[in-house]
Structure formats: C-alpha cells, structure tokens
PDB file with one MODEL, atoms N, CA, C and O in Angstrom:
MODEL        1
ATOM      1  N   UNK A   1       0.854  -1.168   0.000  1.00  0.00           N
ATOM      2  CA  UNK A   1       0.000   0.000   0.000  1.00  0.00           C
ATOM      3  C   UNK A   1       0.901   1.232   0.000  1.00  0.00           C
ATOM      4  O   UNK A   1       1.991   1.296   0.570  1.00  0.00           O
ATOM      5  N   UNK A   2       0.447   1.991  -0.551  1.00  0.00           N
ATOM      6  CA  UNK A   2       0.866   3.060  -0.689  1.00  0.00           C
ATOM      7  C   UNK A   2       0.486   4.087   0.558  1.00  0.00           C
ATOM      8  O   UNK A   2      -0.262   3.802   1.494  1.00  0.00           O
ATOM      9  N   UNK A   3       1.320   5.614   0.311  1.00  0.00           N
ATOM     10  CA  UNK A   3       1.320   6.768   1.117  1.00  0.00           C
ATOM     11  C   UNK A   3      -0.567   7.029   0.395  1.00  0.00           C
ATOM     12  O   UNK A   3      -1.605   6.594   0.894  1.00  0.00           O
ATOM     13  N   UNK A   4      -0.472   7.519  -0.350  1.00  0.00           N
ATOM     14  CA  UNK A   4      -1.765   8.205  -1.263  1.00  0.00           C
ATOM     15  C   UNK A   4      -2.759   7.070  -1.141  1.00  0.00           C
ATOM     16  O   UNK A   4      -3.897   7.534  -1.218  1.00  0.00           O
ATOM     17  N   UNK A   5      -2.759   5.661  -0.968  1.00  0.00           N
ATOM     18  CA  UNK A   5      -3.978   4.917  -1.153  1.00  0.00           C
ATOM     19  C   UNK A   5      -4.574   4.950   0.241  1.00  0.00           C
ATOM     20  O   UNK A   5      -5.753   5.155   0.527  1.00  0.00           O
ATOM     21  N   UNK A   6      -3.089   4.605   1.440  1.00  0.00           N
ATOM     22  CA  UNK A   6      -4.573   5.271   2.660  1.00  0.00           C
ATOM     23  C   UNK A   6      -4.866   6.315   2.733  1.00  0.00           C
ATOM     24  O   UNK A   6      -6.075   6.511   2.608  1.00  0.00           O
ATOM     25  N   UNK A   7      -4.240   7.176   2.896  1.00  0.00           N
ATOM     26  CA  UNK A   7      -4.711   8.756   2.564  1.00  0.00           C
ATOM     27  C   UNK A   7      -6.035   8.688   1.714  1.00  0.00           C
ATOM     28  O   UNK A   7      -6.662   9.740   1.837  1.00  0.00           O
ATOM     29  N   UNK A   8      -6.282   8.325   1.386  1.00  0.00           N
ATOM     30  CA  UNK A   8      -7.853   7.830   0.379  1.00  0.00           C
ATOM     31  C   UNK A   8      -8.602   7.440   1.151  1.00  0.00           C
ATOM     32  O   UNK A   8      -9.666   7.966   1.477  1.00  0.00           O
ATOM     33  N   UNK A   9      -8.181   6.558   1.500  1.00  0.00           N
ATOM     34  CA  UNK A   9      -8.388   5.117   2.897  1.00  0.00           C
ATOM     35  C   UNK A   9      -8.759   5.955   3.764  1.00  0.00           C
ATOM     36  O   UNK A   9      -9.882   6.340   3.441  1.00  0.00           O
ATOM     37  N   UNK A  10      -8.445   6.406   4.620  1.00  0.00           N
ATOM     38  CA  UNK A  10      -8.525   7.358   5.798  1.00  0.00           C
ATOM     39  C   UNK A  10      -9.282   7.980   5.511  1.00  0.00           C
ATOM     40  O   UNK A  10     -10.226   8.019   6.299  1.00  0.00           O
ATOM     41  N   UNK A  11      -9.367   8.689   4.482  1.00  0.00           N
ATOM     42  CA  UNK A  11     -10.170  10.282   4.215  1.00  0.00           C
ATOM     43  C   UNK A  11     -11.487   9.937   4.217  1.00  0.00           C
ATOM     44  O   UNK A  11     -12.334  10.803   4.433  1.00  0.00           O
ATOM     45  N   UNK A  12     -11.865   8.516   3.957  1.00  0.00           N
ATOM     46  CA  UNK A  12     -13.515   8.800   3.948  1.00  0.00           C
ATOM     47  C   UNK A  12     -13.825   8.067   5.044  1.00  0.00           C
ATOM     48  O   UNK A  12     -14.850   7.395   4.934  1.00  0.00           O
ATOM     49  N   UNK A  13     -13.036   7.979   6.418  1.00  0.00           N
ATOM     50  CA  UNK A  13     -13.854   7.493   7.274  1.00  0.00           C
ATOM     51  C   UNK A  13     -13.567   8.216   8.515  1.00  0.00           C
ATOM     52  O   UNK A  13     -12.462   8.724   8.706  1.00  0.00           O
ATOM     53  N   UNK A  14     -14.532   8.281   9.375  1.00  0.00           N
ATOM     54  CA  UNK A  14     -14.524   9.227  10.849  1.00  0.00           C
ATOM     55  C   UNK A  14     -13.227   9.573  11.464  1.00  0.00           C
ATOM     56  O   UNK A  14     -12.460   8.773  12.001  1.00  0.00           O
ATOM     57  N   UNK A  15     -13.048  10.931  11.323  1.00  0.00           N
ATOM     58  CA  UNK A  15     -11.463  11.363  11.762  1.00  0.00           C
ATOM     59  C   UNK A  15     -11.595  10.928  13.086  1.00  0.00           C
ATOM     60  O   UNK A  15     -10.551  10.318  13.315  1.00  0.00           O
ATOM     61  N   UNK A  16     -12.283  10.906  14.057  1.00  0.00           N
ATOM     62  CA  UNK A  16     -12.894  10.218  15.398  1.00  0.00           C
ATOM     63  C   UNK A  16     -12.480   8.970  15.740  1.00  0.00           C
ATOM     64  O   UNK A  16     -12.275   8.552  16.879  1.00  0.00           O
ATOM     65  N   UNK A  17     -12.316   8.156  14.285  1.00  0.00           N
ATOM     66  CA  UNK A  17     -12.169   6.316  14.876  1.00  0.00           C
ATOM     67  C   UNK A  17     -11.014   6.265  15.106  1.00  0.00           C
ATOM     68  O   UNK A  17     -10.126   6.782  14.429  1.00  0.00           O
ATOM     69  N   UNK A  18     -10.869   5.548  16.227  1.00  0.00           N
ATOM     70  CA  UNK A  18      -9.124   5.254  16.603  1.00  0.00           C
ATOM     71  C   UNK A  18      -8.826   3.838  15.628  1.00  0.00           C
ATOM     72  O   UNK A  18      -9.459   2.869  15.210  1.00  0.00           O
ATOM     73  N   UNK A  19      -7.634   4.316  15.573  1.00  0.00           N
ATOM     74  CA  UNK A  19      -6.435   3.512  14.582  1.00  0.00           C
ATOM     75  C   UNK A  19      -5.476   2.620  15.970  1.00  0.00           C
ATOM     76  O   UNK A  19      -4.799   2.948  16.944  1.00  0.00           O
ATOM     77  N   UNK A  20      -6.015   1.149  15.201  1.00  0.00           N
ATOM     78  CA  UNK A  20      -5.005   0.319  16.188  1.00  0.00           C
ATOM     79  C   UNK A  20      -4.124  -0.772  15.455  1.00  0.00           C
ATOM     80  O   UNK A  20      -4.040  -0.969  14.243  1.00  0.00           O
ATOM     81  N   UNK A  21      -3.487  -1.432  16.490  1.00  0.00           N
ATOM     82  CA  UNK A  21      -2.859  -2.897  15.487  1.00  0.00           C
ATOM     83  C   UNK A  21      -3.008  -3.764  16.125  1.00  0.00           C
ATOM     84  O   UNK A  21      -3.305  -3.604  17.309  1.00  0.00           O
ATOM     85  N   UNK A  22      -2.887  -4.758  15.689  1.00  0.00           N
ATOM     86  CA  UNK A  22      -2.875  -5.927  16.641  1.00  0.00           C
ATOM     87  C   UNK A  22      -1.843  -6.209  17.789  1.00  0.00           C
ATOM     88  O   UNK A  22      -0.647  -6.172  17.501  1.00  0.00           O
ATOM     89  N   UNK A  23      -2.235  -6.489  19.073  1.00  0.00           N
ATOM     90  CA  UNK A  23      -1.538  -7.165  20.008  1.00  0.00           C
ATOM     91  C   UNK A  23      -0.450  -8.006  19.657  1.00  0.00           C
ATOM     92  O   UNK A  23      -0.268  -8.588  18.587  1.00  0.00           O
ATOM     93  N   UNK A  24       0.246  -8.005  20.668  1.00  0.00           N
ATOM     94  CA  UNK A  24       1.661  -9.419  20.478  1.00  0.00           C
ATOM     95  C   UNK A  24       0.689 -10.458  20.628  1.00  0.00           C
ATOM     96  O   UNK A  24       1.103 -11.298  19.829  1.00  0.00           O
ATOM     97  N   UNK A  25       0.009 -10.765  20.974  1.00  0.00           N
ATOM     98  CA  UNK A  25      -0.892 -12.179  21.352  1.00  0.00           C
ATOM     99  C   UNK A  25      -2.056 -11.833  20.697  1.00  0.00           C
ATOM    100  O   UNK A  25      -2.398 -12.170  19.563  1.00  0.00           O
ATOM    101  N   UNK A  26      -2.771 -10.980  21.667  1.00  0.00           N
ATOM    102  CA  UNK A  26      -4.545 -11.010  21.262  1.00  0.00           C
ATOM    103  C   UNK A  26      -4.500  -9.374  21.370  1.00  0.00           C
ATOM    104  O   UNK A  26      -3.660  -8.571  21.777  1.00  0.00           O
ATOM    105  N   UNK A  27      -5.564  -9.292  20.913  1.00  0.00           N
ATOM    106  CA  UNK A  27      -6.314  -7.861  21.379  1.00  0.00           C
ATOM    107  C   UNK A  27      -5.780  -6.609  20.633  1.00  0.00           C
ATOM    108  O   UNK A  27      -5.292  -7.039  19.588  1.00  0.00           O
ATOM    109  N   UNK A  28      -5.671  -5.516  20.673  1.00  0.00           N
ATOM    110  CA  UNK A  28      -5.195  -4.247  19.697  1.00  0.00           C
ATOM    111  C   UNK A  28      -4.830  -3.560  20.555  1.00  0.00           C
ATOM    112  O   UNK A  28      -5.307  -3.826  21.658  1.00  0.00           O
ATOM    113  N   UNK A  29      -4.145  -2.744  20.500  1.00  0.00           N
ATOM    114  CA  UNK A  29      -3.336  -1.648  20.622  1.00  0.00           C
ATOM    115  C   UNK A  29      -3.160  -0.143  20.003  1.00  0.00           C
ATOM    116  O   UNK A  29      -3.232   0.053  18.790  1.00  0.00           O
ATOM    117  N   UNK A  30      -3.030   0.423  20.518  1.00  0.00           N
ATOM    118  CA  UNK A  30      -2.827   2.131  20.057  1.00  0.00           C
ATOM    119  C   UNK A  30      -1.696   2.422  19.229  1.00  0.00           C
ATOM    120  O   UNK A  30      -0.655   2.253  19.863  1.00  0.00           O
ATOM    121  N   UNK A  31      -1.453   2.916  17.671  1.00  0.00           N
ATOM    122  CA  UNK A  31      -0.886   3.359  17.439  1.00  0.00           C
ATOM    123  C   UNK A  31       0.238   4.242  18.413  1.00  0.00           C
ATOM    124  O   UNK A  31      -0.228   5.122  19.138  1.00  0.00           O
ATOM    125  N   UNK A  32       1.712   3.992  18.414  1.00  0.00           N
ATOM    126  CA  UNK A  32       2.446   4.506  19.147  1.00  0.00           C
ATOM    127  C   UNK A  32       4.010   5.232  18.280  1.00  0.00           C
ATOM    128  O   UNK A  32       4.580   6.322  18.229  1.00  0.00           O
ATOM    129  N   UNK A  33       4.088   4.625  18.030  1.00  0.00           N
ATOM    130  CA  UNK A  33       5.383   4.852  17.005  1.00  0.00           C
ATOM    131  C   UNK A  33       5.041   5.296  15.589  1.00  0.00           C
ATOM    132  O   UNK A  33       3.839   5.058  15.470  1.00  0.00           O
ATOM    133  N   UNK A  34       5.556   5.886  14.322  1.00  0.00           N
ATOM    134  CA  UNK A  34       5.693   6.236  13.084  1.00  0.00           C
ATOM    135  C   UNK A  34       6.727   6.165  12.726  1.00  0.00           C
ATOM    136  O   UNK A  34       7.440   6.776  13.521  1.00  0.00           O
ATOM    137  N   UNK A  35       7.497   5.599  11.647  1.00  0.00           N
ATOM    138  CA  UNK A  35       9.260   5.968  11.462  1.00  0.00           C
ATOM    139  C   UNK A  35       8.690   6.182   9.726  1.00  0.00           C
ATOM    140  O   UNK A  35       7.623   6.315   9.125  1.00  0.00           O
ATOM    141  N   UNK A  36       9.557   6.141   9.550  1.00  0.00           N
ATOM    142  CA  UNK A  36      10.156   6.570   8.164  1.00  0.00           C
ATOM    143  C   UNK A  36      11.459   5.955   7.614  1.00  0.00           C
ATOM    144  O   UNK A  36      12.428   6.076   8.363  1.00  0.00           O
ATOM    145  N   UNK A  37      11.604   5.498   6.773  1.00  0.00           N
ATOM    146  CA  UNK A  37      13.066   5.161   6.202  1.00  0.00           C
ATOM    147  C   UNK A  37      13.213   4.428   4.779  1.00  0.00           C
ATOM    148  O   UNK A  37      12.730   5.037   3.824  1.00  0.00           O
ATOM    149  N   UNK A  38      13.794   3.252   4.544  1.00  0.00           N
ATOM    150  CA  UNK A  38      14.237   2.828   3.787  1.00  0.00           C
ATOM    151  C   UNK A  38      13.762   1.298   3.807  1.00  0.00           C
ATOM    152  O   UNK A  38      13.968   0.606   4.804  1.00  0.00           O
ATOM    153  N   UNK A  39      13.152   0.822   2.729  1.00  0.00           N
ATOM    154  CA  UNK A  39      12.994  -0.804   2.223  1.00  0.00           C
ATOM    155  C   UNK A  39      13.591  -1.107   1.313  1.00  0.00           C
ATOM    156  O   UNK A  39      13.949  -0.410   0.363  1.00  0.00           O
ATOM    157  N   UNK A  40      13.803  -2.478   1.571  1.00  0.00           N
ATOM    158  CA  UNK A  40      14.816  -3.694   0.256  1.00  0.00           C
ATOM    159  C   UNK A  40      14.316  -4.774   0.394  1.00  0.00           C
ATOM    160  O   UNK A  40      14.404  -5.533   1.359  1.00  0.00           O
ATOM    161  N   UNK A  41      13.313  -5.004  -1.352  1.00  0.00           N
ATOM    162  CA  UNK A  41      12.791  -6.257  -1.548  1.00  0.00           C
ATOM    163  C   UNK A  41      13.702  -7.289  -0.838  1.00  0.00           C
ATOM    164  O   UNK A  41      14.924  -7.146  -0.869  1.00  0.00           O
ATOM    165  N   UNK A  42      13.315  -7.976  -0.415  1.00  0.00           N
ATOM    166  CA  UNK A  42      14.015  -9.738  -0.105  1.00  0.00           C
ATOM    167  C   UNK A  42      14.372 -10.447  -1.474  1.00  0.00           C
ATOM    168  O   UNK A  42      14.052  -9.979  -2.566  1.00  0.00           O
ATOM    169  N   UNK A  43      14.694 -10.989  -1.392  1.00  0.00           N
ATOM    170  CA  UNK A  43      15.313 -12.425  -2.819  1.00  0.00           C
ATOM    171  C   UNK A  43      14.999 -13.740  -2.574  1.00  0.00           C
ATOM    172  O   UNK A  43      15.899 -14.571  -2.444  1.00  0.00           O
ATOM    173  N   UNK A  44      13.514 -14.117  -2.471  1.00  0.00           N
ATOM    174  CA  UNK A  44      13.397 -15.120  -2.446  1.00  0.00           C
ATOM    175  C   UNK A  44      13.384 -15.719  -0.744  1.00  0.00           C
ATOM    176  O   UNK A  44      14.226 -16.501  -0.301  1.00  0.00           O
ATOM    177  N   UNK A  45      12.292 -15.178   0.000  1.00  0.00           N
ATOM    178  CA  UNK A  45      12.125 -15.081   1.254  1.00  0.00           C
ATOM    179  C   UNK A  45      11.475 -16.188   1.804  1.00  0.00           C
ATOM    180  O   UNK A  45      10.541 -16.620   1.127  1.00  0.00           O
ATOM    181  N   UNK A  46      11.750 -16.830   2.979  1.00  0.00           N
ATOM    182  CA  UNK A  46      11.269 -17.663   3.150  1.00  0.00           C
ATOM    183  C   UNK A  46       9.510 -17.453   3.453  1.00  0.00           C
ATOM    184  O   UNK A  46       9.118 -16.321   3.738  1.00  0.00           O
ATOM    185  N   UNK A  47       8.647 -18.449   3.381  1.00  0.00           N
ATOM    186  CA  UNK A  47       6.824 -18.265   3.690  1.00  0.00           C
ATOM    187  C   UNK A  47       7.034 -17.196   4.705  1.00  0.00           C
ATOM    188  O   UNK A  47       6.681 -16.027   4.551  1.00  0.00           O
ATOM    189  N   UNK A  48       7.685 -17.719   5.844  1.00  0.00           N
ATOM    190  CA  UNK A  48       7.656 -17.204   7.229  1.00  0.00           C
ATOM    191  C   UNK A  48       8.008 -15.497   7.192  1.00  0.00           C
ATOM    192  O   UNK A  48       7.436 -14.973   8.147  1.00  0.00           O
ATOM    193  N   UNK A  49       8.547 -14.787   6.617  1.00  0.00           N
ATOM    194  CA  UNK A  49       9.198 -13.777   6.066  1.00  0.00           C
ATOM    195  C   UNK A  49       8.540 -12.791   5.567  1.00  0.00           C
ATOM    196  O   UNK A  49       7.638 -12.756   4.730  1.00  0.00           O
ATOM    197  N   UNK A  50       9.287 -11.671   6.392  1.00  0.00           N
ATOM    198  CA  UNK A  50       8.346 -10.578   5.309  1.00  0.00           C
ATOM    199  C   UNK A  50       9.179 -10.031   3.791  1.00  0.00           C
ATOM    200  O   UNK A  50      10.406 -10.006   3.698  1.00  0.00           O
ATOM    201  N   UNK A  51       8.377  -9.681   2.845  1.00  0.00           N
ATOM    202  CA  UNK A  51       8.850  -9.283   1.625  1.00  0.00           C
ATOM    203  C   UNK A  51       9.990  -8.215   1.642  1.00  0.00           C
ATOM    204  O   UNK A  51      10.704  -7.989   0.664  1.00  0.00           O
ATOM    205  N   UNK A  52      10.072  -7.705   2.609  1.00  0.00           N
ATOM    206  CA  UNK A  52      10.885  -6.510   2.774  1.00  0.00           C
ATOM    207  C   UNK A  52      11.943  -6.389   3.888  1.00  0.00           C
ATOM    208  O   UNK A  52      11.627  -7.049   4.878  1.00  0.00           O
ATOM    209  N   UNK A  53      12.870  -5.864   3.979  1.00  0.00           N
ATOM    210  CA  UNK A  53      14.288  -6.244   4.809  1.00  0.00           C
ATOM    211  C   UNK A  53      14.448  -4.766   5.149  1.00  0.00           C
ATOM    212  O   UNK A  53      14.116  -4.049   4.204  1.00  0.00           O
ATOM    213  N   UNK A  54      14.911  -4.030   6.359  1.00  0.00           N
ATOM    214  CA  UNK A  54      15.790  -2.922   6.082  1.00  0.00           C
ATOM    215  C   UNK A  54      17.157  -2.944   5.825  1.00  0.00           C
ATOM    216  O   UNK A  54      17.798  -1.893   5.833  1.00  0.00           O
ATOM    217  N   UNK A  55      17.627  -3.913   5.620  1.00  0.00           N
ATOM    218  CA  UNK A  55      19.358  -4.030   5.543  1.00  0.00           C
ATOM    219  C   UNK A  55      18.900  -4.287   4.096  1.00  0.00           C
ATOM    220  O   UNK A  55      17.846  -4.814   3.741  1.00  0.00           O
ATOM    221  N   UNK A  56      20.119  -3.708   3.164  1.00  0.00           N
ATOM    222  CA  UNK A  56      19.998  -3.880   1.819  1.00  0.00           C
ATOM    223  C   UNK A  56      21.046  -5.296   1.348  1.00  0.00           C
ATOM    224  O   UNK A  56      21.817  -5.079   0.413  1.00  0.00           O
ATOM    225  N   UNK A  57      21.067  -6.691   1.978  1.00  0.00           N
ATOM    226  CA  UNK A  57      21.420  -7.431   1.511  1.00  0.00           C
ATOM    227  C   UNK A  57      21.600  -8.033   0.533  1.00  0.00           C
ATOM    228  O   UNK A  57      22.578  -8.761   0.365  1.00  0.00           O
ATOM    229  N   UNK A  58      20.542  -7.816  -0.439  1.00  0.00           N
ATOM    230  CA  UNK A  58      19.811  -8.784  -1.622  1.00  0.00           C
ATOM    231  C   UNK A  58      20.116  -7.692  -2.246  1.00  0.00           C
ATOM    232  O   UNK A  58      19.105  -7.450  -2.905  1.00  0.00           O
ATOM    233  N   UNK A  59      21.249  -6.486  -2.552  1.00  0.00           N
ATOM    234  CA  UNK A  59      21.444  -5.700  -3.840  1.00  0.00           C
ATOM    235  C   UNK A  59      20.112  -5.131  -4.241  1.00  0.00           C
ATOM    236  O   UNK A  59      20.129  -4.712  -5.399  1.00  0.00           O
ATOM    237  N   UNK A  60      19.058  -5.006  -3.671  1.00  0.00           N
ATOM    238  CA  UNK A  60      17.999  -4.716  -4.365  1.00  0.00           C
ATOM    239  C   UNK A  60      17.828  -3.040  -4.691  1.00  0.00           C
ATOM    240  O   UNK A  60      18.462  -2.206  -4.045  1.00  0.00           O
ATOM    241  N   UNK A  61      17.114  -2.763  -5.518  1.00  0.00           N
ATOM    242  CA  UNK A  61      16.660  -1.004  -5.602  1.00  0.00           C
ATOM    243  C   UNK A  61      15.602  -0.769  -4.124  1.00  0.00           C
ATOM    244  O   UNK A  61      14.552  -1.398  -3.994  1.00  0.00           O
ATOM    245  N   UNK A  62      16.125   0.277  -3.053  1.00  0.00           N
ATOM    246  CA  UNK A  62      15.421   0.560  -1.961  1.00  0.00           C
ATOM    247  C   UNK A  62      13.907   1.327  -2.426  1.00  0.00           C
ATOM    248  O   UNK A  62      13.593   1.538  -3.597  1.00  0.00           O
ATOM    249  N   UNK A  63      13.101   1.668  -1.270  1.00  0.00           N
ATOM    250  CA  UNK A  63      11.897   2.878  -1.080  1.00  0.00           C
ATOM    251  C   UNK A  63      11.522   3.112   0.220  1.00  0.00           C
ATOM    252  O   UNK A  63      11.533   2.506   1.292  1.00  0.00           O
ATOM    253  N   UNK A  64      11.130   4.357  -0.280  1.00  0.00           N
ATOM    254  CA  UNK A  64      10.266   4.800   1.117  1.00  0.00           C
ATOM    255  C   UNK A  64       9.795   3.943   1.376  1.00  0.00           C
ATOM    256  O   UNK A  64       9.138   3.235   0.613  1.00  0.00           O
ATOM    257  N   UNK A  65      10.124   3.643   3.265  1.00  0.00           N
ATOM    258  CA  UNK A  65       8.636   3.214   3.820  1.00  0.00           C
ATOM    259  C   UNK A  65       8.143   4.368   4.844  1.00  0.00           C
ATOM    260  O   UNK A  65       8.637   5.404   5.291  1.00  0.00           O
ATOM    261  N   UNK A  66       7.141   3.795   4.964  1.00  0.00           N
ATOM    262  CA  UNK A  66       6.250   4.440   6.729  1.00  0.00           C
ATOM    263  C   UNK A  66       6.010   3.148   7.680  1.00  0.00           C
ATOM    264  O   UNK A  66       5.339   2.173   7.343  1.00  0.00           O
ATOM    265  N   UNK A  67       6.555   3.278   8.704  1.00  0.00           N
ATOM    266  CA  UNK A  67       6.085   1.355   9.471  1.00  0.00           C
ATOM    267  C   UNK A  67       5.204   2.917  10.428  1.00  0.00           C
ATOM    268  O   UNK A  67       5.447   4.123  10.476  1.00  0.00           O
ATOM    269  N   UNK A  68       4.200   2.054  11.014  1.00  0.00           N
ATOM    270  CA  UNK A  68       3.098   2.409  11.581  1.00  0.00           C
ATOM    271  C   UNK A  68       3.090   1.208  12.647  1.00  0.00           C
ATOM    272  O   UNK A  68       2.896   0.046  12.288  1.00  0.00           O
ATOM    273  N   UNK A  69       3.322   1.586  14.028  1.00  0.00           N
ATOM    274  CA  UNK A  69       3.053  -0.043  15.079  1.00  0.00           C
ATOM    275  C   UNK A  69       3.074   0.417  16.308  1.00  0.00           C
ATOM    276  O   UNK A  69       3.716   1.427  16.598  1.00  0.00           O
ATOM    277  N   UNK A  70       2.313  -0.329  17.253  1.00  0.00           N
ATOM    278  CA  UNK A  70       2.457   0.083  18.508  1.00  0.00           C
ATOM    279  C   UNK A  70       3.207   0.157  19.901  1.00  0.00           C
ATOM    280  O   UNK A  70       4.339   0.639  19.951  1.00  0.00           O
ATOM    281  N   UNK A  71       2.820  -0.135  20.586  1.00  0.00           N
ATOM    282  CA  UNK A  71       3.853  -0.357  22.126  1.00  0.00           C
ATOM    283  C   UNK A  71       4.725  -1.483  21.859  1.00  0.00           C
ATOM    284  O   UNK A  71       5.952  -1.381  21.838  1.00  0.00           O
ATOM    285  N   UNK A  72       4.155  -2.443  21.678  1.00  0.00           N
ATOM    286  CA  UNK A  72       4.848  -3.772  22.153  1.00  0.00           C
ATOM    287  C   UNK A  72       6.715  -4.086  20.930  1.00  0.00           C
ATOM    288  O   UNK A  72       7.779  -4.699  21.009  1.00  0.00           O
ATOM    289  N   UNK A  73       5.933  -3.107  19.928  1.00  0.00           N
ATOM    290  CA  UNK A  73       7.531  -2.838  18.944  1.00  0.00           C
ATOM    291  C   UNK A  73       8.432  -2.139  19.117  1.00  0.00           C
ATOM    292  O   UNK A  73       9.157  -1.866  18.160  1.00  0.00           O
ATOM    293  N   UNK A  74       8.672  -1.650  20.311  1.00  0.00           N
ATOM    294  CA  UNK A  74       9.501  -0.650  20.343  1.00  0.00           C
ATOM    295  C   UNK A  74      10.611  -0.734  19.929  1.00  0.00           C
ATOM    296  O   UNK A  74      11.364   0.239  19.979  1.00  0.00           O
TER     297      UNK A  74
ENDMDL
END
C-alpha cells in the first residue's frame, strides 16, 4: 500500500475512529510509534518472512517506507 492509497483510505472514514494494530498475542493496541526510512525487496524469502528487509542485503533497488506499530515494537 501506498502513502496516497490510505490517505484515500482514511479520508472517507470518521477522523474520530481510533487507529489500532494488533496485540503481540490477542487484542489491539494504540498506534504509538511512526518511522520513516528505507525498504529492500528480499530475494526469495522464506513463507515465514516478510517481503521486505531494512538491511539492503539482496542488492535490491530501496523505497520509502512508513512502518506504523504500537507499544509492544519498540
């Protein structure tokens, strides 16, 4: 997802509703953190894995990200 598709996303629903994520276990949580930085596709990642790395191992072309997460990521 993109910057501009939630921004879409967002815009048509109650500036009022709280924004959460999921718990380490169960339950949701409050947005707490925002960063900003840098992503690098993976090369062939395992199932378990996310598509994206911040270390640029895999030579790949980087991008913006935004990670969005709560308490328990600090």
């Amino acid at each position: 997802m993109k910057v501009s598709e939630l921004i879409d996303l967002l815009s048509k629903l109650d500036p009022d509703a709280r924004v959460v994520t999921p718990g380490f276990e169960s339950g949701f949580e409050d947005i707490e953190h925002v960063t900003c930085g840098m992503l690098y596709r993976r090369k062939n990642p395992e199932w378990w894995d996310g598509a994206f790395n911040e270390d640029n191992n895999w030579n790949s072309e980087g991008e913006d990200m935004v990670m969005i997460y709560g308490s328990y990521r600090k």
